[in-house]
C-alpha positions in Angstrom: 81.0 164.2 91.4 80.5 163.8 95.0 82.5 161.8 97.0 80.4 159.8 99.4 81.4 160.1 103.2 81.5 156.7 104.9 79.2 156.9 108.8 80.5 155.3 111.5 76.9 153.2 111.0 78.7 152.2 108.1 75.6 153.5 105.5 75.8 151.8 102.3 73.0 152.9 100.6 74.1 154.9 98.4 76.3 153.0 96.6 73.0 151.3 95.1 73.3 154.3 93.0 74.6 153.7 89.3 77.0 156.9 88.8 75.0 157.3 85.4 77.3 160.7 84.8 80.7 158.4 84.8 79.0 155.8 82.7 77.9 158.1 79.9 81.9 159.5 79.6 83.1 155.9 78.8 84.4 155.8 75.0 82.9 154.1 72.5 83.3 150.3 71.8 84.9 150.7 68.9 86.8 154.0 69.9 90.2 153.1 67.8 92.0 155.1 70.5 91.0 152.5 73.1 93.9 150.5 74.7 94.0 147.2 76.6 94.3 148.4 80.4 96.7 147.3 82.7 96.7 146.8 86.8 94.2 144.3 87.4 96.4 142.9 90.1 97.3 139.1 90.6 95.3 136.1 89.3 93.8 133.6 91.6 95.9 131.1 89.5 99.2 131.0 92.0 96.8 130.8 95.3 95.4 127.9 93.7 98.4 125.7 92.4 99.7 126.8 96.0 96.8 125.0 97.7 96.6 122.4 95.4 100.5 121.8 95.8 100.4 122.1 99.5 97.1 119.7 99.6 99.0 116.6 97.5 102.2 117.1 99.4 103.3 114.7 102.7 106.1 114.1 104.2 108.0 111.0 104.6 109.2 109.5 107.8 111.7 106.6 108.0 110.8 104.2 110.8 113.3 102.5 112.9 114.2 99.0 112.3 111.8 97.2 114.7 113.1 95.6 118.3 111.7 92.5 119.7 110.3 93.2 123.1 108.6 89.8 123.7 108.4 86.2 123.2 106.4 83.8 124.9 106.1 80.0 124.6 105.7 76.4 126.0 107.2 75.6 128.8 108.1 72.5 126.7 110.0 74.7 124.3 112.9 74.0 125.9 113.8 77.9 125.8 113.9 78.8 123.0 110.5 80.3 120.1 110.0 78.2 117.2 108.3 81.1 115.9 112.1 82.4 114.0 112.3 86.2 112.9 114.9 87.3 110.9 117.0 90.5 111.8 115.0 93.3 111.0 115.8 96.1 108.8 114.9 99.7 108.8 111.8 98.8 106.1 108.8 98.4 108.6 108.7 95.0 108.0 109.2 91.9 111.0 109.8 88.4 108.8 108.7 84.9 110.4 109.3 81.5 110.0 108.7 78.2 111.8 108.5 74.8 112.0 106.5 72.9 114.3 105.3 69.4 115.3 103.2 68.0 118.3 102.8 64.2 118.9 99.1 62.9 118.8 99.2 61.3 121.5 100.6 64.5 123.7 98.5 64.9 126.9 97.6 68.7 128.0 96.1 71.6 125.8 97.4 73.3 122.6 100.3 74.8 122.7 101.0 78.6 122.2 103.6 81.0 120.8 103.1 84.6 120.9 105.8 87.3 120.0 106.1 91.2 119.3 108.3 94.0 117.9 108.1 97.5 118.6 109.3 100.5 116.5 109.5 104.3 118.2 109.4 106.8 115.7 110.3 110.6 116.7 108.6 113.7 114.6 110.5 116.9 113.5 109.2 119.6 116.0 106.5 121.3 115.3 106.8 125.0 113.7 103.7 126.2 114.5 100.5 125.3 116.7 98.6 123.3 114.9 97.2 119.7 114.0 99.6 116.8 113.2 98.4 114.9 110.5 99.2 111.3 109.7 99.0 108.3 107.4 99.7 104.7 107.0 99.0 101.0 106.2 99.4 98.1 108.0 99.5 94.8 106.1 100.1 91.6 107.1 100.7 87.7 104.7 101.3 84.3 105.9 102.6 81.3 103.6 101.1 78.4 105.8 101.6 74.6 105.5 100.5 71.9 107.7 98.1 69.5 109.2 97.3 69.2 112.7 94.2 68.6 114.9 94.3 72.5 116.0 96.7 75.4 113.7 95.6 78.7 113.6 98.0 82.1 113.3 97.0 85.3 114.1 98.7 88.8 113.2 97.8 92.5 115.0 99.2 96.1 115.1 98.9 98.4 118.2 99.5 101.7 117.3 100.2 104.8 119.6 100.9 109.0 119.1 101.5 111.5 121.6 101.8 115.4 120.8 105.2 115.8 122.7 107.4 112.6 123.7 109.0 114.8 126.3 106.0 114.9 127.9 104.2 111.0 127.6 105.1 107.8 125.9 103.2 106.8 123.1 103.4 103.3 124.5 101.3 105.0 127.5 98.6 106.2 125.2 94.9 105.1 126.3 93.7 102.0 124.1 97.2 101.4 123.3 97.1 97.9 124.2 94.0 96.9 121.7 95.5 96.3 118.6 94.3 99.2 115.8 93.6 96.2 113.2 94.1 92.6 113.2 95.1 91.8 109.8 95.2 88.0 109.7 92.7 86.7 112.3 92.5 82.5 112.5 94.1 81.5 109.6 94.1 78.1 109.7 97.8 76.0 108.6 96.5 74.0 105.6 98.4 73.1 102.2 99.0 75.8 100.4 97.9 78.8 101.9 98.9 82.6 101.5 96.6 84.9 102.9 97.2 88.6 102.6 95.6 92.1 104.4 95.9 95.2 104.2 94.4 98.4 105.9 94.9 102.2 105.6 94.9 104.4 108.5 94.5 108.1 108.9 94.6 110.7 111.6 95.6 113.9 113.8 96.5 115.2 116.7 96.3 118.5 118.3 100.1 120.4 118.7 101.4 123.3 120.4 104.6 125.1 119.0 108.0 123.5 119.8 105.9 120.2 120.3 107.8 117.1 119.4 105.4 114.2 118.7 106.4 110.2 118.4 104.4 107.4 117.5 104.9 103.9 118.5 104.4 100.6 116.5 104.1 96.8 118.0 103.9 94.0 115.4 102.5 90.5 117.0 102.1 87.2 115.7 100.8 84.4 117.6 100.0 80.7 117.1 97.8 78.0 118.5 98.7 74.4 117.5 97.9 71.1 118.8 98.5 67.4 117.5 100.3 67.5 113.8 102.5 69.6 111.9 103.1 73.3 110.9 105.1 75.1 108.9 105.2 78.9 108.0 107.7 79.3 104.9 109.0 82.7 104.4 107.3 85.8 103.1 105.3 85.3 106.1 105.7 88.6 107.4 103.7 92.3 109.1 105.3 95.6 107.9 104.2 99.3 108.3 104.2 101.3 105.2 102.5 104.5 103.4 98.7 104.6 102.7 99.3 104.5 99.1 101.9 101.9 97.1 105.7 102.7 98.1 108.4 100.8 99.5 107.5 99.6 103.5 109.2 101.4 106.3 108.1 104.9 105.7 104.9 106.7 106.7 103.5 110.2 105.6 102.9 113.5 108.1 102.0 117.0 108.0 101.3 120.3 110.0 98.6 122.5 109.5 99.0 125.9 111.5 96.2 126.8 113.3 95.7 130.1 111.4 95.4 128.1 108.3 92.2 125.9 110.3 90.8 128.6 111.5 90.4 130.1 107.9 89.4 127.0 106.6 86.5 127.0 108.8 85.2 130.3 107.5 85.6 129.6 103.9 82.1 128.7 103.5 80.6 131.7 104.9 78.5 133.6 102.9 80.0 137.5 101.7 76.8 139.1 102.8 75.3 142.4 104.8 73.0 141.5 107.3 
């Protein structure tokens, strides 16, 4: 047999050619001195329980307990919220009561309370260049009681992420101050009521090696009351948690190397010559 020379024009044609010689020295099928051959290298089987291992795989990230960082209120008040929040904890969560009352015959407008709690949370360094990737839910339920002429509560989540907190704020992030989702919008203080929301949130963000991204979290309440009565009982409360069930407080990340995008993108290419 000839062995074929490869061109630098890289000529395939003639391996179109069956090598009929070859095929005719095979053994028999039923050649009793046939043995099951060896050395077809590895399976695909551990490249695919890696992927698929990699692909169902995140990684958890505590958040700070959450800081209030502002509290606003009538001038009436006499200094102090009647929106009460317990001490937080390190589980995502910002707890609320109150109790509140407004004579009929009051003169002026409604009155309003608004209040906020931020959380910073600080990412691992990245390995690699890459993406970030990132997950979470923000949920929100109120226990309302009341009767008044005006009594609506409100609830929102601003959200912020930055590749490298040694470089920006993620409290400086563009958009920052529009809340990402308003969970409770209006509810209105009536007997009875618990009203609950959720939403799921996913993204990414764009890292160089030695990167150190944050993101930042601010939890908001607010209410608008006028002539009557309000309470909010506990279990009214906002809390960050993962995007599927799980204990509050924690969010999911990963990094994706850049290599690993890049070959991504070319998986669907077709094997052909041109």
């Amino acid at each position: 047999m000839t062995i074929a020379t490869m061109t630098d024009a890289r000529d395939l044609s003639r391996f179109d050619e069956l090598p009929v010689e070859l095929i005719d020295e095979l053994p028999e099928a039923g050649d009793a001195t046939t043995t099951r051959r060896s050395g077809l290298g590895n399976s695909f089987d551990r490249v695919q329980s890696g992927i698929q291992g990699w692909l169902r795989h995140w990684e958890p990230l505590q958040l700070p307990a959450f800081t209030a960082v502002r509290d606003v209120m009538p001038d009436d008040d006499r200094g102090r919220s009647s929106l009460h929040a317990a001490p937080t904890r390190p589980d995502g969560a910002v707890r609320l009561t109150a109790s509140v009352y407004d004579r009929p015959n009051r003169s002026g407008g409604p009155l309003a309370w608004s209040r906020n709690w931020a959380s910073l949370a600080v990412l691992p360094p990245a390995r690699e260049a890459g993406r970030l990737f990132y997950r979470f839910s923000a949920a929100s339920r109120l226990v309302l009681d009341g009767q008044a002429d005006l009594s609506l509560v409100s609830t929102s989540v601003n959200f912020g992420v930055v590749a490298d907190a040694a470089k920006q704020s993620p409290f400086q992030t563009p958009g920052f101050a529009t809340p990402i989702v308003r969970p409770l919008v209006g509810v209105q203080c009536r007997a009875d009521v618990d009203a609950t929301s959720s939403q799921t949130f996913e993204g990414s963000i764009a890292v160089r090696q030695g990167d150190t991204p944050a993101m930042a979290f601010v939890i908001g309440t607010d209410l608008l009351f006028e002539h009557g009565w309000v309470r909010m009982h506990e279990g009214s409360s906002t809390w960050i948690g993962p995007s599927e069930a799980g204990a509050s407080g924690t969010i999911e990340f990963r990094y994706a190397p850049a290599a690993l995008l890049r070959l991504l993108g070319h998986l669907d290419d077709p094997h052909t010559v041109d």
